[in-house]
Backbone as ProteinMPNN parsed JSONL, in Angstrom:
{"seq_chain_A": "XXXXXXXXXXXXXXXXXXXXXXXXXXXXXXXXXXXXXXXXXXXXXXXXXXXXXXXXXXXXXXXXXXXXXXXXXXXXXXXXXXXXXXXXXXXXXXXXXXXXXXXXXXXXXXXXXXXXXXXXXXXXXXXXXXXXXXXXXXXXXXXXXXXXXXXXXXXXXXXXXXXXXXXXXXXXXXXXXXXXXXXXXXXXXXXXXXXXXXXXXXXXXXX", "coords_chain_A": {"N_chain_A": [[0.854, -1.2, 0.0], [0.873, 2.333, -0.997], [1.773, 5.213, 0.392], [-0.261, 7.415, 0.055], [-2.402, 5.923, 0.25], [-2.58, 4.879, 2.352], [-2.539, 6.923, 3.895], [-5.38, 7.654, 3.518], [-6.13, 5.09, 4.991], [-5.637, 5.812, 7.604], [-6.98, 7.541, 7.975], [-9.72, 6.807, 7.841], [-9.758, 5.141, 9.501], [-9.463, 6.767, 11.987], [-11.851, 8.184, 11.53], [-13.66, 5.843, 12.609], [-13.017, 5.9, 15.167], [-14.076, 8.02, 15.775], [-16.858, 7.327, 15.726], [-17.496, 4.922, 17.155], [-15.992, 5.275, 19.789], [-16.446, 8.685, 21.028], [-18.641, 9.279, 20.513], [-18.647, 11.7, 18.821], [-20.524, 13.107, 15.996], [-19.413, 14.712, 14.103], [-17.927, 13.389, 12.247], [-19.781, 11.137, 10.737], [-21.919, 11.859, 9.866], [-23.988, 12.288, 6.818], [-22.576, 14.099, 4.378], [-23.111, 17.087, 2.239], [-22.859, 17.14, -1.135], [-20.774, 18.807, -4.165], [-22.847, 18.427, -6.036], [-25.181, 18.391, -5.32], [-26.116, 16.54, -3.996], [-27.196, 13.985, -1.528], [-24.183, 12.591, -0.016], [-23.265, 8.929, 1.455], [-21.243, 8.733, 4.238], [-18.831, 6.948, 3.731], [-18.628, 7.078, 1.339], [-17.344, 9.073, 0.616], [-14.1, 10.946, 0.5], [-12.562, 10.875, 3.72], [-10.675, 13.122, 4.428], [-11.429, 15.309, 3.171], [-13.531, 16.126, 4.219], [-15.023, 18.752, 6.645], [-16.495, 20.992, 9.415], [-18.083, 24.228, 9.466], [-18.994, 26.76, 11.78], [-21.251, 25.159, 12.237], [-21.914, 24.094, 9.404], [-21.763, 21.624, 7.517], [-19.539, 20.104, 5.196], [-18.153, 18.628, 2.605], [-14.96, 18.745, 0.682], [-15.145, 18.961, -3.261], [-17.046, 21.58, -3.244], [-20.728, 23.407, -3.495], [-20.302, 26.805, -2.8], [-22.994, 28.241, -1.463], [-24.057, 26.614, 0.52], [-22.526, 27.346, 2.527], [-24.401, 29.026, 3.834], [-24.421, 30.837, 5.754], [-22.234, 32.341, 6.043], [-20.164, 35.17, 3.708], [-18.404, 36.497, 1.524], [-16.393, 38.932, 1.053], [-16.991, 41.569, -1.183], [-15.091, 43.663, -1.393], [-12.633, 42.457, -1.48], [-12.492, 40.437, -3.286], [-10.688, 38.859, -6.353], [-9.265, 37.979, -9.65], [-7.668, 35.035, -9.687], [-7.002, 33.376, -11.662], [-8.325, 32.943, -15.185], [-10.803, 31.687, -15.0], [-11.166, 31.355, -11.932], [-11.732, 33.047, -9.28], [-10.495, 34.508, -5.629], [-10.972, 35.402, -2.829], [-11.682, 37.09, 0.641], [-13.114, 35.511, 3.496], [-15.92, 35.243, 5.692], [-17.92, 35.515, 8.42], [-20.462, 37.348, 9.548], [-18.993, 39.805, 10.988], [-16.567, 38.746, 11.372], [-13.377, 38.007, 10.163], [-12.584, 35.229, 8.925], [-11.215, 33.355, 7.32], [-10.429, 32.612, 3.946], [-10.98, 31.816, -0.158], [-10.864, 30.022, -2.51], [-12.784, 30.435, -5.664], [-14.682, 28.225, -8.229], [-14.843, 28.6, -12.12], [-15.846, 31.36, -12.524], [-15.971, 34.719, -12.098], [-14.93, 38.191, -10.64], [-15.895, 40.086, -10.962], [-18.968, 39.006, -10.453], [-21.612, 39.255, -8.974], [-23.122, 37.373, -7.27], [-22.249, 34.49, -5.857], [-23.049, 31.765, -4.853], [-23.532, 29.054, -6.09], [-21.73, 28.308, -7.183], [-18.66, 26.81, -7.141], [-16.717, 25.469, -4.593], [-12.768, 25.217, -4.816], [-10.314, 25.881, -2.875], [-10.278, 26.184, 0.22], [-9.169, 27.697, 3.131], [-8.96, 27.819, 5.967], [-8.564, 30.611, 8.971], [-9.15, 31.829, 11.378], [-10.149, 34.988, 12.892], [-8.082, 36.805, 15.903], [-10.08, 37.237, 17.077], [-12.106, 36.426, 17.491], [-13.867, 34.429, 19.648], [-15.78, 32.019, 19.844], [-15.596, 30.895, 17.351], [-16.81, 28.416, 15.533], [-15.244, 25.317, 14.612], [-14.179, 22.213, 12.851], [-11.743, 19.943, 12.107], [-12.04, 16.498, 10.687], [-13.221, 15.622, 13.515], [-11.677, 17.226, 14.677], [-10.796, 20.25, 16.534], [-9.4, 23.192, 15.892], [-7.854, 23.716, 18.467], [-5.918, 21.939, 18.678], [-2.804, 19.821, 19.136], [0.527, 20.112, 17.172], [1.633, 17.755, 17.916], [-0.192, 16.039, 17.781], [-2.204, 15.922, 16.008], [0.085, 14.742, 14.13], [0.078, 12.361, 14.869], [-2.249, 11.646, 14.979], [-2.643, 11.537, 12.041], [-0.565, 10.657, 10.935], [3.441, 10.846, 9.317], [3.855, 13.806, 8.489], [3.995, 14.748, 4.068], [5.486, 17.073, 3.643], [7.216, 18.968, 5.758], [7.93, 22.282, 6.965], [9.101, 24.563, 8.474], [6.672, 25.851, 11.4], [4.966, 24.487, 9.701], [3.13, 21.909, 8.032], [2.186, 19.997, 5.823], [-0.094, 17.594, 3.859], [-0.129, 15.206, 1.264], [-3.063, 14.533, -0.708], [-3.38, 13.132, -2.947], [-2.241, 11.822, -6.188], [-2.845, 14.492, -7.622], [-2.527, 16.374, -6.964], [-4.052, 17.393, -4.813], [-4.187, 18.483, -1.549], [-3.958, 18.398, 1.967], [-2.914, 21.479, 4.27], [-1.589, 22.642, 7.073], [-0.843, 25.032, 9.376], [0.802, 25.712, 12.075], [0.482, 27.708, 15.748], [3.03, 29.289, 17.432], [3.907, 27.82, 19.933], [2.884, 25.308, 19.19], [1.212, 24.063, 19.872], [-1.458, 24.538, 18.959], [-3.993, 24.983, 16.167], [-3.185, 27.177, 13.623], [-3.911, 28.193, 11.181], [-5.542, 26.422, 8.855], [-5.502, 24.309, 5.818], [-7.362, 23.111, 2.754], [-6.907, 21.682, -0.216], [-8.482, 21.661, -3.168], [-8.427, 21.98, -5.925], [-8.17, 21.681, -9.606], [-5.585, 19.994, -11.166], [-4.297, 20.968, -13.324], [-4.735, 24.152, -13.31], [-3.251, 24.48, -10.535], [-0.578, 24.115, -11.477], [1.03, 26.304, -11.473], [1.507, 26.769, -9.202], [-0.342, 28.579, -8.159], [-2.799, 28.218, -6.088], [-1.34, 27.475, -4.031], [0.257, 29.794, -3.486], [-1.627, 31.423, -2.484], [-2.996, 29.886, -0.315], [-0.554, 30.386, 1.43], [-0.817, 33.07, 2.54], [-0.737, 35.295, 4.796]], "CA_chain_A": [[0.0, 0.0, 0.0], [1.911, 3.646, -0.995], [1.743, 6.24, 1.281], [-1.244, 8.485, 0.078], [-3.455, 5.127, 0.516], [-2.208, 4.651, 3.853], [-3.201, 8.097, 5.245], [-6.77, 7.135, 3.454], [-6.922, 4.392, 5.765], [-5.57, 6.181, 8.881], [-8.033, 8.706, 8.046], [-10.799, 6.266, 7.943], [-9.75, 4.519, 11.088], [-10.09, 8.073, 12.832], [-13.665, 7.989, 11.727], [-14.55, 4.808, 13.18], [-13.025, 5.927, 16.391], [-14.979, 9.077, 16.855], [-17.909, 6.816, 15.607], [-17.41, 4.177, 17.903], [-16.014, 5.817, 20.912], [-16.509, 9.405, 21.747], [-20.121, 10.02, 20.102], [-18.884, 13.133, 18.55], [-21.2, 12.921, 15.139], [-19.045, 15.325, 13.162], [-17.183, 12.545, 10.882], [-19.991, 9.978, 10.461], [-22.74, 12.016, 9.113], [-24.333, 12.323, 5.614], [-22.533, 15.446, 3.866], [-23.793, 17.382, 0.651], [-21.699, 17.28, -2.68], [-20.865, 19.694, -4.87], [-24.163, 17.993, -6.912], [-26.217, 18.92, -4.153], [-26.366, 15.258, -3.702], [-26.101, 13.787, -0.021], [-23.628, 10.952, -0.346], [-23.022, 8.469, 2.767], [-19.743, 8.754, 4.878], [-18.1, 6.008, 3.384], [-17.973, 7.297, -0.218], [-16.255, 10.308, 0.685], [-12.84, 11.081, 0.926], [-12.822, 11.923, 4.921], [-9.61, 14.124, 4.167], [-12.128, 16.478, 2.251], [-14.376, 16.583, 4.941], [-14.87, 19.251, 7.806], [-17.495, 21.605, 9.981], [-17.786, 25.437, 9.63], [-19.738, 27.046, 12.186], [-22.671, 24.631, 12.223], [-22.451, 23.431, 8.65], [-20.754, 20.096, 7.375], [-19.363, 19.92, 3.651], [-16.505, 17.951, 1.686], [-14.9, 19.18, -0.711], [-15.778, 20.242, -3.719], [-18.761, 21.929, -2.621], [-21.121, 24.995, -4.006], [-20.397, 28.033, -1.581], [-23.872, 28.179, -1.321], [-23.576, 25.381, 1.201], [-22.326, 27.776, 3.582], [-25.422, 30.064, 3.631], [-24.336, 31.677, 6.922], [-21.142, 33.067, 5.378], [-19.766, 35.865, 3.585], [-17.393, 36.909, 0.821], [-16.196, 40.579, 1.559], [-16.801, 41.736, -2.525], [-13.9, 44.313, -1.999], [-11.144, 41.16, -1.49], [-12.68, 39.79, -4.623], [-10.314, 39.384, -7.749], [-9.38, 36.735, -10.629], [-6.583, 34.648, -9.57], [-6.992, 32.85, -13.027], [-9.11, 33.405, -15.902], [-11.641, 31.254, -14.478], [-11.411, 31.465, -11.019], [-11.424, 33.753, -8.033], [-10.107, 34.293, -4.63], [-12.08, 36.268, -2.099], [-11.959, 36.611, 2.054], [-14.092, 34.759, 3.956], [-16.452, 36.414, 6.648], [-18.894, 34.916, 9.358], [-20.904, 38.371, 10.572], [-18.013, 40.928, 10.929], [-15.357, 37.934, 11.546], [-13.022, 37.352, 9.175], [-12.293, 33.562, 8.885], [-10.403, 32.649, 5.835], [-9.978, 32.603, 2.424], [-11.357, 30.584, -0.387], [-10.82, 30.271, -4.244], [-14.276, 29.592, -6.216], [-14.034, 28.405, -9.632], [-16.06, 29.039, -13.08], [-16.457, 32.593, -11.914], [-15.429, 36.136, -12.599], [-14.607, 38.519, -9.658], [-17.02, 41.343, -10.898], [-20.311, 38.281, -10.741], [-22.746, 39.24, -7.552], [-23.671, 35.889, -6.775], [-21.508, 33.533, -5.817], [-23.553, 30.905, -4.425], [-23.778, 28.052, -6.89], [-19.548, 28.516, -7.191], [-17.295, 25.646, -6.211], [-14.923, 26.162, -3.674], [-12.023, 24.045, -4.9], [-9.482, 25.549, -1.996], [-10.588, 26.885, 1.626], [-8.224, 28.311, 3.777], [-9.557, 28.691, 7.743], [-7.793, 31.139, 10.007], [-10.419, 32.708, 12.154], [-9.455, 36.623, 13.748], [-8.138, 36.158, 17.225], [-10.837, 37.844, 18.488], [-13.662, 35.724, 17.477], [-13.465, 33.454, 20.417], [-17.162, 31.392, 19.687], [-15.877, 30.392, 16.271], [-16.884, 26.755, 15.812], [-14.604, 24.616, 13.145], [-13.49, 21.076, 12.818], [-11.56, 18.795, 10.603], [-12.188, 15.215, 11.108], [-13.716, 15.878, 14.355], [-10.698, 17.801, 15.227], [-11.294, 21.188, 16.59], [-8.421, 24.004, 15.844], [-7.307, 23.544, 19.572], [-5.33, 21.023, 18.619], [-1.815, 20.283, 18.648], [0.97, 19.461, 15.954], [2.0, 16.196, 17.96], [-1.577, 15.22, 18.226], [-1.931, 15.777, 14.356], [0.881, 13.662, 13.703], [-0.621, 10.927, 15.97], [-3.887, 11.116, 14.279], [-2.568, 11.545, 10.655], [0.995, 10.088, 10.759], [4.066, 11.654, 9.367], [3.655, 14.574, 6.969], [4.695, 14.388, 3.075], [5.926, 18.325, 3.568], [7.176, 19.991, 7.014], [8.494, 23.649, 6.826], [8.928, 25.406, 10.389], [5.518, 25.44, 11.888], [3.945, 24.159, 8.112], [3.01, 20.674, 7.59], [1.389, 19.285, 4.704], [-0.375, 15.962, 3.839], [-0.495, 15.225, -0.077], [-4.439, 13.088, -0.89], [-3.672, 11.8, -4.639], [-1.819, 12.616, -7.695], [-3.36, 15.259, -8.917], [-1.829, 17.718, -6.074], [-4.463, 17.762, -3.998], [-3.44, 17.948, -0.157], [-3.999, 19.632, 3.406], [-1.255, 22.237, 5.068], [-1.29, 23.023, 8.58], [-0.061, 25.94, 9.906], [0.744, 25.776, 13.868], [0.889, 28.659, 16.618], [4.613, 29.609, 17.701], [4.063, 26.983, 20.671], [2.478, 24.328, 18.31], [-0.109, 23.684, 20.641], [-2.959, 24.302, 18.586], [-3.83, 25.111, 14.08], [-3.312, 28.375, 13.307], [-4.504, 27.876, 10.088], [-5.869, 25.001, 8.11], [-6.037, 24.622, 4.082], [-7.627, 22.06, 1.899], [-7.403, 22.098, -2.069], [-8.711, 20.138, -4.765], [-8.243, 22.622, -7.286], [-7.542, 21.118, -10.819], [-4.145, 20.408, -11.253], [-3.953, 22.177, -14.606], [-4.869, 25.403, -12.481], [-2.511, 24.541, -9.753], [0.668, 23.813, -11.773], [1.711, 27.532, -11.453], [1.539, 27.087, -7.631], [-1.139, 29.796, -7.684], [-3.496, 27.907, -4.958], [-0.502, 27.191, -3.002], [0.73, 30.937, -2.758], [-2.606, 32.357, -1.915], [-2.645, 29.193, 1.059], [0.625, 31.103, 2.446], [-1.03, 34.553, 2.391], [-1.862, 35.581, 5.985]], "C_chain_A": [[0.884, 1.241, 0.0], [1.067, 4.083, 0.149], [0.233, 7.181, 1.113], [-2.643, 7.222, 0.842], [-3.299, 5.064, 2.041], [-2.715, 5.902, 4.991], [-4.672, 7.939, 4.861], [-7.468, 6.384, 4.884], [-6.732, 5.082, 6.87], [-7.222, 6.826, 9.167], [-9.133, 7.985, 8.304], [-10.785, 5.53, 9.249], [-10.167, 5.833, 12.197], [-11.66, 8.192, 12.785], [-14.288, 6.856, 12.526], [-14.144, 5.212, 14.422], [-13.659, 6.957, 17.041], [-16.272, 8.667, 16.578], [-18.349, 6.143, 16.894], [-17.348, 4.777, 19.375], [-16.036, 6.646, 21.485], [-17.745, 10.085, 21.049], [-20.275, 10.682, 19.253], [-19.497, 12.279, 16.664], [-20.221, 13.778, 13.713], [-18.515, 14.375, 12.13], [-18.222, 11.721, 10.493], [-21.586, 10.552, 9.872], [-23.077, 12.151, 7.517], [-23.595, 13.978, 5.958], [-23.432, 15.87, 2.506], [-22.799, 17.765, -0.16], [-21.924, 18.592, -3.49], [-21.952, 19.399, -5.918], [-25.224, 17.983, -6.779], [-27.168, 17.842, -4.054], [-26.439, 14.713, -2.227], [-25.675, 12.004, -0.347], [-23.469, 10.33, 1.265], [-21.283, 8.472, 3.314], [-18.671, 8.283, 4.103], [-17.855, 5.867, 1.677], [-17.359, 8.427, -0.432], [-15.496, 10.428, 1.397], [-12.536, 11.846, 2.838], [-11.666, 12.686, 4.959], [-10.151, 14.98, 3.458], [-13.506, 16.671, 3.169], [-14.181, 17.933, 6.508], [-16.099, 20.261, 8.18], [-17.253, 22.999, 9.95], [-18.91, 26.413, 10.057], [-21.175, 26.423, 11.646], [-22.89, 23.736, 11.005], [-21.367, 22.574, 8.135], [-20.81, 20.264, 5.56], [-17.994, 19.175, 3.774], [-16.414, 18.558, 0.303], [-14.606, 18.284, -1.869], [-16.901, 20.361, -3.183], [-19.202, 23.306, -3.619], [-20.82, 25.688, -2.571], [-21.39, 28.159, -1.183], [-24.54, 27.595, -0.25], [-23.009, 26.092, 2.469], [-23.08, 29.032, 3.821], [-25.183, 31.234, 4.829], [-22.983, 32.367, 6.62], [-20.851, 33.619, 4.078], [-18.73, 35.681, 2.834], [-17.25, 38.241, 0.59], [-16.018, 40.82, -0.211], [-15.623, 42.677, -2.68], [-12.279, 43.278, -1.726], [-11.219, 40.414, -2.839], [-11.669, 39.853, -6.009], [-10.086, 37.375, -8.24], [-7.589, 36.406, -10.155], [-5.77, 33.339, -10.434], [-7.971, 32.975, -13.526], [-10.255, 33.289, -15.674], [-12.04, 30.837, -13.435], [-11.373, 32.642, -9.77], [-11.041, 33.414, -6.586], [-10.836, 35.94, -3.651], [-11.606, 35.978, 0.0], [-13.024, 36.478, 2.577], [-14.562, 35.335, 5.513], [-17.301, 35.705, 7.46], [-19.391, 36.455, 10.217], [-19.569, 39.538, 9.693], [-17.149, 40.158, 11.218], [-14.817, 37.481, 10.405], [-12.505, 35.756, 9.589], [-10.932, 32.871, 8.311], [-10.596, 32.803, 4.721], [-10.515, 31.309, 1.591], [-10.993, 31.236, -1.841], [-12.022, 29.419, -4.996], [-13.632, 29.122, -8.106], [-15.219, 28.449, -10.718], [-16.652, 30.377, -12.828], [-15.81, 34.083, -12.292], [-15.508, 37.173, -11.407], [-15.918, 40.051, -9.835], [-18.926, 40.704, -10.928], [-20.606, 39.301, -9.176], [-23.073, 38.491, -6.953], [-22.678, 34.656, -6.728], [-21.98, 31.651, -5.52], [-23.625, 29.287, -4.938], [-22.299, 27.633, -7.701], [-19.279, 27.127, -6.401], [-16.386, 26.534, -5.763], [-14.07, 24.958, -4.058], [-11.03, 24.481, -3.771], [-10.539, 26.556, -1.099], [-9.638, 26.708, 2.258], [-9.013, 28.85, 5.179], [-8.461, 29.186, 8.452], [-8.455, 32.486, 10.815], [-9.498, 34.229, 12.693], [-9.535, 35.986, 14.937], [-9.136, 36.54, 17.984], [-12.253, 36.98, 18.484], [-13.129, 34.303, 18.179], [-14.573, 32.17, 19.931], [-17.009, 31.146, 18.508], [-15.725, 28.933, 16.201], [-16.45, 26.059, 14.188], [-14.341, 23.133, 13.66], [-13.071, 19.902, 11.647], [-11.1, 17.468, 10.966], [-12.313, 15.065, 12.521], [-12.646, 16.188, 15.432], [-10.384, 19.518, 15.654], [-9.43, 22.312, 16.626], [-7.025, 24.068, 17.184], [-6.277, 22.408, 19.702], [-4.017, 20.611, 17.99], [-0.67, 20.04, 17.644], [1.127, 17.925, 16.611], [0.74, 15.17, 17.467], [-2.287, 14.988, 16.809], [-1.575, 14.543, 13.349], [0.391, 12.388, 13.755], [-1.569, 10.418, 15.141], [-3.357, 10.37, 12.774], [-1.079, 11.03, 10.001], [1.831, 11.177, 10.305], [3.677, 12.665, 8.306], [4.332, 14.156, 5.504], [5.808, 15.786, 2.946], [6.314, 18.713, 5.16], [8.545, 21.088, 6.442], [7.981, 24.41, 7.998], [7.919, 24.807, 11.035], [4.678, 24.66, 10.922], [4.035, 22.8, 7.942], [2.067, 20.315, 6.637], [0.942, 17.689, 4.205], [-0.743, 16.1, 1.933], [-2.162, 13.909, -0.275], [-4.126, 12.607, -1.781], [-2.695, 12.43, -4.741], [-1.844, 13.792, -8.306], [-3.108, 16.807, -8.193], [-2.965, 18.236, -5.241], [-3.907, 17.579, -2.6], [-4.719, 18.737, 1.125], [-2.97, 20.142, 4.079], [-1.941, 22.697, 5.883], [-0.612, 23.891, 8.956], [-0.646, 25.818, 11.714], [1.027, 27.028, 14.743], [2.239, 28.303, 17.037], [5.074, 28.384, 18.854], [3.759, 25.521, 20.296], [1.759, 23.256, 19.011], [-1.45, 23.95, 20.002], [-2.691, 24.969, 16.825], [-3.926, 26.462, 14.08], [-3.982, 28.584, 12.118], [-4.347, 26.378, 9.173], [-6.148, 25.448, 6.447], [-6.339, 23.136, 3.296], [-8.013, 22.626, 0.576], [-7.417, 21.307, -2.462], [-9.023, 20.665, -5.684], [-7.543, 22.027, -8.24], [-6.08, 21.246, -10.772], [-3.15, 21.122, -12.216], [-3.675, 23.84, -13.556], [-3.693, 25.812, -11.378], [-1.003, 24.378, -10.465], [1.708, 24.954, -11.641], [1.995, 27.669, -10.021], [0.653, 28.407, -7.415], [-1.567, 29.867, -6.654], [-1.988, 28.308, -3.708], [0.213, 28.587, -2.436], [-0.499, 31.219, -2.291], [-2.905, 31.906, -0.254], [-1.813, 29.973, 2.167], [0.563, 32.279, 2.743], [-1.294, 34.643, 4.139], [-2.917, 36.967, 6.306]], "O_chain_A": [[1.679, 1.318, 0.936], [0.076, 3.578, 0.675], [-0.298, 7.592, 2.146], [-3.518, 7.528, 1.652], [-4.273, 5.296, 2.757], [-3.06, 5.914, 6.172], [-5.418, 8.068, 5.832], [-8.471, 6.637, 5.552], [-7.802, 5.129, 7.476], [-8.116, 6.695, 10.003], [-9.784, 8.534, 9.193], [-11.789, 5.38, 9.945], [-11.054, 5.766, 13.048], [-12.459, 8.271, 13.718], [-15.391, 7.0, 13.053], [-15.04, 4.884, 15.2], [-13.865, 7.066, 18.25], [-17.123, 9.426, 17.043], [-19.268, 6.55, 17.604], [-18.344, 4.82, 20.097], [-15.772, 6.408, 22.663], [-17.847, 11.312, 21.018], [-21.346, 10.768, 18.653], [-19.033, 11.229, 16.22], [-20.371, 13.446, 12.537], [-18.76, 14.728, 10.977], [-17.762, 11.165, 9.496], [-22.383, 9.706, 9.467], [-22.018, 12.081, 6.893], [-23.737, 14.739, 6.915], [-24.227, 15.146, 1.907], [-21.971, 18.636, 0.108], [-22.948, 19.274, -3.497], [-21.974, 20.245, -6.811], [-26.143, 17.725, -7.556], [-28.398, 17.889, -4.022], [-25.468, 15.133, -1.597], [-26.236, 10.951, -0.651], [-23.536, 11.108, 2.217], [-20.327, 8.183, 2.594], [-17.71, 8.989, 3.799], [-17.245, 5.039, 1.001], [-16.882, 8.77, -1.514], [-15.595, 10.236, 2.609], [-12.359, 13.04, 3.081], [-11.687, 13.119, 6.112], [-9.308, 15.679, 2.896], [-14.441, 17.354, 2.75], [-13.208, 17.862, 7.259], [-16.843, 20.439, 7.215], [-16.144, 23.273, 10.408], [-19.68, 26.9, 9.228], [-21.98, 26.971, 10.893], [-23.691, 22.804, 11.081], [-20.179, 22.829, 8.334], [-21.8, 20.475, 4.859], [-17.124, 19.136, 4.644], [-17.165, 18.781, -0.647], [-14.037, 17.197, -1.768], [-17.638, 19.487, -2.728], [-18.436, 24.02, -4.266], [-21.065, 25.19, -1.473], [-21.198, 28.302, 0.025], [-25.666, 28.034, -0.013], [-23.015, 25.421, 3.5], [-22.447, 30.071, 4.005], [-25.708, 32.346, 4.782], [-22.866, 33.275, 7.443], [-21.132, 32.881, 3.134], [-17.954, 34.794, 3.191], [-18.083, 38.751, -0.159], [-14.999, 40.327, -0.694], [-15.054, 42.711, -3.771], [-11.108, 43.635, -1.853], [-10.256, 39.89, -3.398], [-11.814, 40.829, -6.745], [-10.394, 36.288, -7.751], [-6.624, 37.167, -10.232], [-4.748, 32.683, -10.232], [-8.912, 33.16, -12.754], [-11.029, 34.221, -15.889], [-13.012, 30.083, -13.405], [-10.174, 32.908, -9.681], [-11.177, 32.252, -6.204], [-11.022, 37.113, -3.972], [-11.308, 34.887, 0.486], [-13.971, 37.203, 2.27], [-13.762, 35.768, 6.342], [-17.496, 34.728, 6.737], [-18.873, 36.749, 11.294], [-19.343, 39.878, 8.531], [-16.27, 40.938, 11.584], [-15.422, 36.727, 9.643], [-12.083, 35.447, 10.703], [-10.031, 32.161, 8.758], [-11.468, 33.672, 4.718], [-10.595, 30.174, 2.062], [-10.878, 32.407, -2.2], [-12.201, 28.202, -4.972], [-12.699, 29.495, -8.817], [-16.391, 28.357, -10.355], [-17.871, 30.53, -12.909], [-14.862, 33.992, -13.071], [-16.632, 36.958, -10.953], [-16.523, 40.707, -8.987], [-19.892, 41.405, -11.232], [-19.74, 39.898, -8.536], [-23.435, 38.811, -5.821], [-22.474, 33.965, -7.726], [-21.379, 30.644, -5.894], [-23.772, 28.394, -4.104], [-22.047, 26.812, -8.583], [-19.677, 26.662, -5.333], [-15.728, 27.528, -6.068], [-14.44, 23.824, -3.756], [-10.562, 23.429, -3.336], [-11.328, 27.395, -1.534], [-9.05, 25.632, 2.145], [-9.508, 29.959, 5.379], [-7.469, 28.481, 8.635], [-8.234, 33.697, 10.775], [-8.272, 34.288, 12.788], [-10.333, 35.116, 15.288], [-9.245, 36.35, 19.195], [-13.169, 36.956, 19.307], [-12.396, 33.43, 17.714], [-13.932, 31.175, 19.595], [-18.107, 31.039, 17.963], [-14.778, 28.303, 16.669], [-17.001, 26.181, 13.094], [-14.303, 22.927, 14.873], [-13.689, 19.291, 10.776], [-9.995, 17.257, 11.464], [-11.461, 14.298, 12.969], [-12.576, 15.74, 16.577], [-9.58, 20.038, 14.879], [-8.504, 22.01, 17.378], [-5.828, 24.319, 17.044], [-5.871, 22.033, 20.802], [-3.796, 20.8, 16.794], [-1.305, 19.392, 16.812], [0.792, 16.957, 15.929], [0.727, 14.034, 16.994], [-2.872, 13.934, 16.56], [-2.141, 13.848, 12.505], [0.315, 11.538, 12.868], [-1.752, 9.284, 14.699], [-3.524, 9.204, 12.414], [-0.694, 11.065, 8.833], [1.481, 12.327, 10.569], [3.173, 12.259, 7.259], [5.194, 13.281, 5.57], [6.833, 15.664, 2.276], [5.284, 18.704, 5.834], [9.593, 20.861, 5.837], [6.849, 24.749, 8.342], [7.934, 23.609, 11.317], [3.644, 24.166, 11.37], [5.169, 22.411, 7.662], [0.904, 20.474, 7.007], [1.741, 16.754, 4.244], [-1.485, 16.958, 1.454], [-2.16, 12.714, 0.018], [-4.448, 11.42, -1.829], [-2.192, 13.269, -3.994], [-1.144, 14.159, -9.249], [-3.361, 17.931, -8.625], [-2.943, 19.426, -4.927], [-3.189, 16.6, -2.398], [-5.804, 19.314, 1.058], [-2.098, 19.388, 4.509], [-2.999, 23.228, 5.547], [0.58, 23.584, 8.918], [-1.729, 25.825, 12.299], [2.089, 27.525, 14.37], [2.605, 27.128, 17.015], [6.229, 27.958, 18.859], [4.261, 24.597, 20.936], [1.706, 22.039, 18.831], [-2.482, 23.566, 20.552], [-1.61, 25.318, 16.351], [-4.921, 26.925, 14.637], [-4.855, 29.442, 12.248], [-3.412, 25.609, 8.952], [-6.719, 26.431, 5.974], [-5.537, 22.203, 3.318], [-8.839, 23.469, 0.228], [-6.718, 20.297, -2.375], [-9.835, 20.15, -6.453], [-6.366, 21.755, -8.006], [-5.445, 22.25, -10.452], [-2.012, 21.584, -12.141], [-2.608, 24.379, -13.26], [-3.24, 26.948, -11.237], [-0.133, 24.618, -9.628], [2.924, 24.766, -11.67], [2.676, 28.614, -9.623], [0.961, 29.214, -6.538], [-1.332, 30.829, -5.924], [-1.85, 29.194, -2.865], [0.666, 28.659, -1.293], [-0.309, 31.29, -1.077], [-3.029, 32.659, 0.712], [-2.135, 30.181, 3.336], [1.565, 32.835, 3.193], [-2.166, 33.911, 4.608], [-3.684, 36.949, 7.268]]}, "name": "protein", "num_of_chains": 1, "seq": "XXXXXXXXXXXXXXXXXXXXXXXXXXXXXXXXXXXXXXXXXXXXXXXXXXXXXXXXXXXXXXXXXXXXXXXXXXXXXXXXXXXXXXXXXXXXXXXXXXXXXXXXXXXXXXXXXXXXXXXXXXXXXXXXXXXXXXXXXXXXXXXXXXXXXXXXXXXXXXXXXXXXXXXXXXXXXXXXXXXXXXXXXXXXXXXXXXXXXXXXXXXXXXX"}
């Protein structure tokens, strides 16, 4: 079994254990697809799954999908012909960052947009912001990461990265200075045509 399959299964063993033994529901529910399908647990990649304030998606998803959030239209521009990159808002909290695709930075409506990358890194001041990836809540630290998700394919300082396939999709981790808890989280599954310029991957490193 290579390596990308292998964090598959970790990943899927993590689900059965917050199935099995600590209740928490976040990994083992029905999500909704970017087809505005709901598929069952076990046909989606749980490395493309996670919770953002209240609502559960895997990616790809429509933005739409996160009806309680915000794209600030003056962050809006084209960060290729056919996609954009925008900051991400909950209220008056900024969050994170996302790149939609099939879209043009001067549309109005974003809603029915794929997000192929999201980028969470809540403002420190919004204490009550509720996230989790693989029923892993931001509070959480690089060892404990490791533990869950084994070794990285990337580490740079605080920056760890997990590669999912081929096709350059991954997740990078950014840790606080004590590396006790995620400073920021990023998942992309932006085409790899799109990504070959490393576009996604600089906008990831933006803070």
């Amino acid at each position: 079994m290579n390596k990308n399959a292998g964090i598959i299964a970790v990943l899927a063993l993590i689900m059965m254990c917050f199935c099995g033994c600590s209740g928490n529901t976040d990994v083992n529910e029905n999500v909704v697809s970017a087809d505005n399908t709901v598929s069952e647990s076990d046909t989606v990649n749980p490395a493309l799954k996670l919770r953002i304030m209240g609502k559960k998606v895997s990616l790809p998803f429509r933005f739409g999908e996160l009806s309680n959030l915000r794209i600030d239209p003056n962050t809006v521009f084209n960060c290729t012909d056919t996609s954009i990159y925008g900051m991400l808002y909950y209220g008056d909290y900024r969050i994170g960052r996302v790149v939609l695709e099939d879209c043009q930075a001067d549309e109005e409506d974003f809603s029915d947009k794929t997000v192929s990358l999201i980028s969470i890194c809540p403002d420190k001041e919004f204490e009550e912001f509720d996230f989790s990836y693989l029923g892993l809540p931001l509070k959480t630290s690089r060892d404990q990461i490791i533990e869950a998700l084994g070794m990285p394919d990337e580490v740079n300082g605080n920056y760890i990265l997990y590669n999912l396939d081929e096709e350059g999709h991954y997740v990078r981790l950014a840790f606080a200075t004590n590396n006790l808890s995620i400073k920021k989280l990023t998942i992309c599954v932006a085409d790899s045509k799109a990504d070959e310029s490393g576009i996604n991957r600089f906008y990831d490193t933006l803070d």
